[in-house]
C-alpha positions in Angstrom: -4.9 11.5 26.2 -3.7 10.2 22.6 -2.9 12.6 20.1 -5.1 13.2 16.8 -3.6 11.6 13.9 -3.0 14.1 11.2 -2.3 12.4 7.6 -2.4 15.2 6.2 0.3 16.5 3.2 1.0 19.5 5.0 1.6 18.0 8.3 3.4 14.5 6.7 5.5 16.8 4.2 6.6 20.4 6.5 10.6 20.6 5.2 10.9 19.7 1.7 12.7 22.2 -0.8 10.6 24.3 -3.0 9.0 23.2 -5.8 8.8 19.6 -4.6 5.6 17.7 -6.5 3.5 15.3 -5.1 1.1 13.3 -7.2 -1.1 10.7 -6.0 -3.2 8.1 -8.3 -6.5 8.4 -7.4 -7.8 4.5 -7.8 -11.3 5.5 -8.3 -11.0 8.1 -11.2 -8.0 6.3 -12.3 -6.2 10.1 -12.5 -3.3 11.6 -11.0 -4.2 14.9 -8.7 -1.0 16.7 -8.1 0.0 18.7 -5.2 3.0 21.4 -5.6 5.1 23.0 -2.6 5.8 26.5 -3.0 6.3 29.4 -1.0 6.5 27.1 2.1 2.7 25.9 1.9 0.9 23.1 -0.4 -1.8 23.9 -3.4 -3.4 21.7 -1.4 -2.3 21.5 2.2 -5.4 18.8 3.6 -4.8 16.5 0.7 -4.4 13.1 2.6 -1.9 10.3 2.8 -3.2 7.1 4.7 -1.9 3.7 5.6 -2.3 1.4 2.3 -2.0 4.6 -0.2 0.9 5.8 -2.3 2.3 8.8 -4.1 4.9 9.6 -6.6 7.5 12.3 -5.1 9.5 15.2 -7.6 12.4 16.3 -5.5 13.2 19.2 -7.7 17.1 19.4 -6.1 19.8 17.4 -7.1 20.4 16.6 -3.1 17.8 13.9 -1.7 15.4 14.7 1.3 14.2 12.5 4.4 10.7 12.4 6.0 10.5 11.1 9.0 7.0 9.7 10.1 6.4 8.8 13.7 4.0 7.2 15.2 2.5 3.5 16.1 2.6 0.9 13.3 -1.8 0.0 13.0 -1.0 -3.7 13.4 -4.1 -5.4 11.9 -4.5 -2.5 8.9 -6.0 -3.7 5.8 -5.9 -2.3 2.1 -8.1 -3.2 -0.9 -6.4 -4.2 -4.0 -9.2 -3.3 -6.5 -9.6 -4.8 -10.1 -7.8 -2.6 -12.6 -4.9 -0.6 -12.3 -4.1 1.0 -8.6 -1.1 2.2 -6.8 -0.9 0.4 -3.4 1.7 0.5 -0.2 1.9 -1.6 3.2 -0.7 -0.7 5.2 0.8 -1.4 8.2 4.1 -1.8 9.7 6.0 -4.9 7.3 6.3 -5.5 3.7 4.2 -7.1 1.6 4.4 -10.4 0.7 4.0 -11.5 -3.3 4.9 -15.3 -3.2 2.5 -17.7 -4.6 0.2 -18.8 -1.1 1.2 -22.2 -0.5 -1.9 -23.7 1.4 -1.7 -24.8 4.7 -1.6 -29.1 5.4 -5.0 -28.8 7.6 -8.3 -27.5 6.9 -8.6 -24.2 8.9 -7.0 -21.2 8.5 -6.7 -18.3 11.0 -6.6 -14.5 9.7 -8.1 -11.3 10.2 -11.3 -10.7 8.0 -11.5 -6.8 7.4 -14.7 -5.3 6.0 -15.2 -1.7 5.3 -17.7 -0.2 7.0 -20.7 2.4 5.4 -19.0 5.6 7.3 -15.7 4.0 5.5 -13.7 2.5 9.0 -12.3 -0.8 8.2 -13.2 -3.3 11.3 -11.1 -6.0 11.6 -12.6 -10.0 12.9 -10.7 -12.9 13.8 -11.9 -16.1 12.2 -11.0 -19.7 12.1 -12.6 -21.5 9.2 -11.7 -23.6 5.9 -9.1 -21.7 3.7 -11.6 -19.7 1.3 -9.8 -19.4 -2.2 -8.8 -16.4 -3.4 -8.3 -15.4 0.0 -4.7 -15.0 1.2 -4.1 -16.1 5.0 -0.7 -15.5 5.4 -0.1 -11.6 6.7 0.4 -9.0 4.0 0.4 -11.5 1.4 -0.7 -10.4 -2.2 -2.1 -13.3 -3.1 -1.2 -13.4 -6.9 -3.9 -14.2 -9.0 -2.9 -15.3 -13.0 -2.5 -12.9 -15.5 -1.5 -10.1 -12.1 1.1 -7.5 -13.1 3.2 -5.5 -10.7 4.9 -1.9 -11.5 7.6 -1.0 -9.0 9.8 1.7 -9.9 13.4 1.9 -9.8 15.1 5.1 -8.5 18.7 4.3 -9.8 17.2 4.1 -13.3 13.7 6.7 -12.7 12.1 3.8 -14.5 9.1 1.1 -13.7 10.0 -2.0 -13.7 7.1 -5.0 -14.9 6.7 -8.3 -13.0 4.1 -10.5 -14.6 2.6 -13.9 -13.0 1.9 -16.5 -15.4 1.2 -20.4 -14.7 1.5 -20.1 -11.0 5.1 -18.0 -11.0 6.4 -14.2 -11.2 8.6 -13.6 -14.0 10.5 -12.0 -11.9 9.7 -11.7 -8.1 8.5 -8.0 -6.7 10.1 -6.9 -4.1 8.3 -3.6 -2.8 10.5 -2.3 1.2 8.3 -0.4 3.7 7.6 3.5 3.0 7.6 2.4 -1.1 4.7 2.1 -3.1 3.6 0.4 -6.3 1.7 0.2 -9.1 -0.6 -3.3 -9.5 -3.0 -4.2 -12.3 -5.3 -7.0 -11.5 -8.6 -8.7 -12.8 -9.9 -10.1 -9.2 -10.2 -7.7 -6.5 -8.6 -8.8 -2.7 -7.6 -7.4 0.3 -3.9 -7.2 1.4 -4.5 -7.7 5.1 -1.6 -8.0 8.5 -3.0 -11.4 9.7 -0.1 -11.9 12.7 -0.1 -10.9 16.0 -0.2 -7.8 17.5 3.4 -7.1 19.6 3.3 -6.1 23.1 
């Protein structure tokens, strides 16, 4: 019997101090909602957190807090990068990947083609075809796409950080480690998909 998986703020977030904040940027209103722990409990305690999504975190004490998520890494996850401005993480065990795609030599690519279903589960296919462009097949790449900007934020200085790419190169190269979200403005929508194998 496997357990139920509970994403939930209240079950993610149980021991943080008082008066912690969490706000998540909701890509389809293009809002922040914000969730506040006081009192031990959440303003809004079912508030979800799944694989792909992100959040900003107020630790309201000067000494710094752990969460510790367990679990199994869903090899095989997917995460849409919508045009426009989101806030994005890993969907899966890994970081992402933001180096220009160099192509392979031969004509077929391998990856995992994810489509989102009408009751909203993402199904995953293998398939073996020509490289498609504007596809990435490398696992968890982003696939950057001209004109792309990336936000990441910097917690020594509590400030974002801008990476643009222009004429086929980053300005200066994202680097985004797992756990950490980011913020990613883009004109072409993709998905951000783990194409390798699964471990045993």
């Amino acid at each position: 019997m496997s357990a139920v998986l509970d994403n939930s703020v209240e079950e993610l977030f149980k021991s943080v101090p008082t008066g912690t904040r969490l706000s998540k940027f909701e890509n389809g209103t293009q809002q922040f909602s914000e969730n506040i722990f006081h009192g031990n409990h959440w303003t809004n305690p079912t508030q979800t957190l799944l694989p792909g999504e992100g959040v900003f975190i107020f630790n309201p004490k000067r000494e710094s807090f752990s969460v510790t998520m367990s679990g199994d890494c869903p090899y095989g996850g997917a995460v849409v990068l919508p045009a426009g401005l989101s806030i994005i993480s890993s969907p899966t065990c890994g970081t992402i990947n933001f180096a220009p795609l160099v192509w392979p030599t031969n004509a077929d690519c391998t990856f995992i083609e994810a489509t989102l279903g009408a009751d909203g589960v993402i199904s995953n296919n293998i398939v073996t075809g020509p490289c498609p462009p504007g596809q990435g097949w490398d696992s968890l790449s982003f696939n950057p796409q001209e004109g792309d900007e990336v936000y990441t934020f910097d917690n020594a200085s509590q400030n974002l950080e801008t990476h643009l790419f222009h004429n086929c190169i980053w300005d200066t190269l994202p680097v985004v480690q797992e756990g950490e979200a980011f913020f990613a403005r883009t004109t072409l929508s993709r998905w951000i998909a783990y194409t390798g194998p699964v471990p045993l």
